[in-house]
N, C-alpha and C positions, 0 to 999 in steps of 0.2 A: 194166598200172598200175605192176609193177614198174620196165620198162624205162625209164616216161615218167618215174618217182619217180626213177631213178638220172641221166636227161639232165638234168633241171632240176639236180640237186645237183652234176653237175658245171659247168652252166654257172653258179651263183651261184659254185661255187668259185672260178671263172676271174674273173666278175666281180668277186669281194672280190680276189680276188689284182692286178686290173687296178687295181679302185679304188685299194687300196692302194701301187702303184706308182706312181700319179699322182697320189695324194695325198703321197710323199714327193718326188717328182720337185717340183710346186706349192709345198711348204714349203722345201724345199733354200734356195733366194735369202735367205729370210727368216730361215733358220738361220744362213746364213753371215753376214749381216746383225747380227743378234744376236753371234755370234761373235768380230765385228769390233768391233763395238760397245763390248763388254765389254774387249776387250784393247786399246782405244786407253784405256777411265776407268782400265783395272791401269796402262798407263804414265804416263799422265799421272798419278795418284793417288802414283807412286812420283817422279816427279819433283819433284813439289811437296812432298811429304815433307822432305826434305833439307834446303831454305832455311827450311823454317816451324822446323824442331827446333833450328836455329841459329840463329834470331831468338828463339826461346821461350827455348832455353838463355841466348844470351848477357843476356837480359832479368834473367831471375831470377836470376844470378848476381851479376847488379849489384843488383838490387836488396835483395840477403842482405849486399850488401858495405857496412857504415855508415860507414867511410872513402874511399870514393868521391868524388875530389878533382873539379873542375869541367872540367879537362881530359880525364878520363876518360871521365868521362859526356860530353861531344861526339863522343871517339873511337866510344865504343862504337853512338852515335845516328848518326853518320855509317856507322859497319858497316854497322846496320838498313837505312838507306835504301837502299844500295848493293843487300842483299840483297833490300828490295821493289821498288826498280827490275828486277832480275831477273826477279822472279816477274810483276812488269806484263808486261815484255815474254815472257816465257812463258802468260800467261794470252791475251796478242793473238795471238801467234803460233799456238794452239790452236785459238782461231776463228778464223782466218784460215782455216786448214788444214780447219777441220771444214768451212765456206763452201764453200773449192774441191772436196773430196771428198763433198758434196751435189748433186753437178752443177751447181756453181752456179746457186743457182735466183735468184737475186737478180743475176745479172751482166749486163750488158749488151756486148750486142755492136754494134759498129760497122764501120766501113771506117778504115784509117789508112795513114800512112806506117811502115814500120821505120825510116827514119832520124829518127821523131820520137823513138820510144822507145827506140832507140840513145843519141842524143845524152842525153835525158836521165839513163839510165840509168849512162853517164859522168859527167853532172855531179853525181851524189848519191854517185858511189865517189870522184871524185876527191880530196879532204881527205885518205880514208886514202890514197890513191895519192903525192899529195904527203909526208906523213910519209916513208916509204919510198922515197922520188924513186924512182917505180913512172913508164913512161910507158903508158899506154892507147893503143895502138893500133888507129884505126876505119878497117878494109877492107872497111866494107859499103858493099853498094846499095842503093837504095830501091824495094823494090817495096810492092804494096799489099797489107795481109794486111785478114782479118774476124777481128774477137776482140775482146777488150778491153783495151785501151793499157795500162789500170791494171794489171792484174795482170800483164801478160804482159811491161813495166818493174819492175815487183816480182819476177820472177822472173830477168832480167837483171840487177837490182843485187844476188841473191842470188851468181849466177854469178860477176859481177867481184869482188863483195867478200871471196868463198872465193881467188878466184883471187890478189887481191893479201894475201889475208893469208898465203898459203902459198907465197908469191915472195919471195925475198931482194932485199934495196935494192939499187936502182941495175938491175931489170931490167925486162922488157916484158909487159906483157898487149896480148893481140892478140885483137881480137872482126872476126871476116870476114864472109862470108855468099858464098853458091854456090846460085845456082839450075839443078835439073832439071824441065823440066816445067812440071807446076803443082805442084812442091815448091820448098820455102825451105832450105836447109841453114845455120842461123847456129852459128859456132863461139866459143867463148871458149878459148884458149890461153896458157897462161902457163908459166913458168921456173921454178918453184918444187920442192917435197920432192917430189909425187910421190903417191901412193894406194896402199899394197901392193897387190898382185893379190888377197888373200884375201879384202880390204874391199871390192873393188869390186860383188861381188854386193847388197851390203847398205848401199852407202851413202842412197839414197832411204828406206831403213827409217825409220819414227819413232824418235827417239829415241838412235839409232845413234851409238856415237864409235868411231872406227878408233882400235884396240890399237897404233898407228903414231905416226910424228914427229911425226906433222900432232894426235894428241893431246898429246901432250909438248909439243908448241906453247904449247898451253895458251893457247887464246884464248878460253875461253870458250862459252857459248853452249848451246843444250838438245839439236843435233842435229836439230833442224826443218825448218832451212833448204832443204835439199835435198828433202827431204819437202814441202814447200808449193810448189817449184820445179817440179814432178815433178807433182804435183796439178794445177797450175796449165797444165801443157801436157800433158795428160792431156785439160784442160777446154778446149782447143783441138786436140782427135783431131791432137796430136804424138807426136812420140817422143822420149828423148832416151838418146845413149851416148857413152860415156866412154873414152877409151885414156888411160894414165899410164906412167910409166917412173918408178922412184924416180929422185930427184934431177936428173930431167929435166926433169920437167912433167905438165903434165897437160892434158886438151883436154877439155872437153865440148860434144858436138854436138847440135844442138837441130832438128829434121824439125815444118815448120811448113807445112799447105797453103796456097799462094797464092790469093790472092781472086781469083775469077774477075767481070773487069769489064773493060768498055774501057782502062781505064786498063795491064792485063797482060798485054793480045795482044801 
């Protein structure tokens, strides 16, 4: 009875011990889930922080002030807007981001062309390119991918529109494309400042601004863009990598599979 009383209590022991490893193995996804979760509402909660305490402030300040001529009060309502247009497009850009890093479950996918979503994606950068007499340069081909045109044009005007604001006037962005296989290789290259090496692990971070020129640029913006870029061909099993040289340029390369269809033998 002994012996049978000591097998049984080693084997519930092994089974609590298995349970137990399977049950943190089971939870783990859902931890890091949570995790994630938590520290995307800390950045966001800290970014919106900043424009609300300067819209609150500059409010009450004017409104403490009983000499506040009519020109003033425009300037200061004109600030406001500026700063709620900000936070609009931070609040879209959020759900955008939150959208793609759901797996997109609302997204649709089809068959297209790249040179529909090339060309368009030119024609929604070129206004800034023009200010800069920036030229875009299109060395793609057309093959046929599956995904979704929308977003995956949404992540190409993220591309050029980094790319031309970080190029000095009067030079070139160049978007190519190089097929192996059944891989796409679409590149966007430009003449611009450059990415230190230290930023480059961290640029697709949320929320991220390189300690660099390209912040002293001072163009603005939450540090999103790259992040939803990133999301977005993430949501089409791509990849995408980066080489820069200060004041050289910069390239980012974008690994998209090709549709497999009559159309890509």
């Amino acid at each position: 009875m002994e012996t049978l009383a000591a097998i049984n209590g080693i084997i519930l022991l092994i089974a609590g011990g298995l349970g137990y490893f399977l049950a943190g193995k089971t939870l783990q996804p859902i931890k890091t889930m949570l995790d994630e979760q938590n520290r995307f509402i800390g950045d966001a909660s800290h970014e919106l922080r900043t424009p609300l305490t300067a819209l609150k402030t500059t409010t009450e300040v004017a409104l403490r002030n009983k000499n506040l001529s009519l020109a003033d009060t425009k300037k200061i309502l004109a600030e406001n807007v500026t700063e709620i247009n900000q936070l609009q497009t931070l609040s879209d850009n959020l759900l955008q981001l939150t959208q793609y890093q759901n797996n997109g479950s609302s997204t649709h996918f089809k068959y297209f062309s790249l040179a529909d979503i090339v060309q368009l994606a030119i024609k929604r950068t070129t206004p800034l390119a023009d200010k800069k007499r920036i030229k875009i340069r299109n060395q793609t081909s057309n093959p046929q991918l599956f995904g979704n045109p929308i977003s995956l044009t949404d992540a190409l005007v993220i591309f050029l529109d980094n790319a031309i604001k970080y190029s000095p006037n009067l030079s070139v962005v160049t978007i190519s494309s190089a097929r192996q296989k059944d891989e796409l290789f679409l590149s966007i290259k430009d003449q611009g400042i450059g990415i230190d090496q230290k930023d480059l692990p961290h640029i697709f971070d949320r929320f991220y601004r390189a300690d660099s020129a390209r912040a002293k640029a001072n163009f603005g913006g939450y540090g999103l863009g790259l992040s939803i870029a990133k999301a977005v061909i993430d949501l089409h099993r791509g990849a995408i990598s980066v080489t820069s040289k200060k004041n050289k340029g910069t390239t980012f390369t974008i690994k998209l599979p090709v549709a497999k269809n009559k159309n890509n033998e």
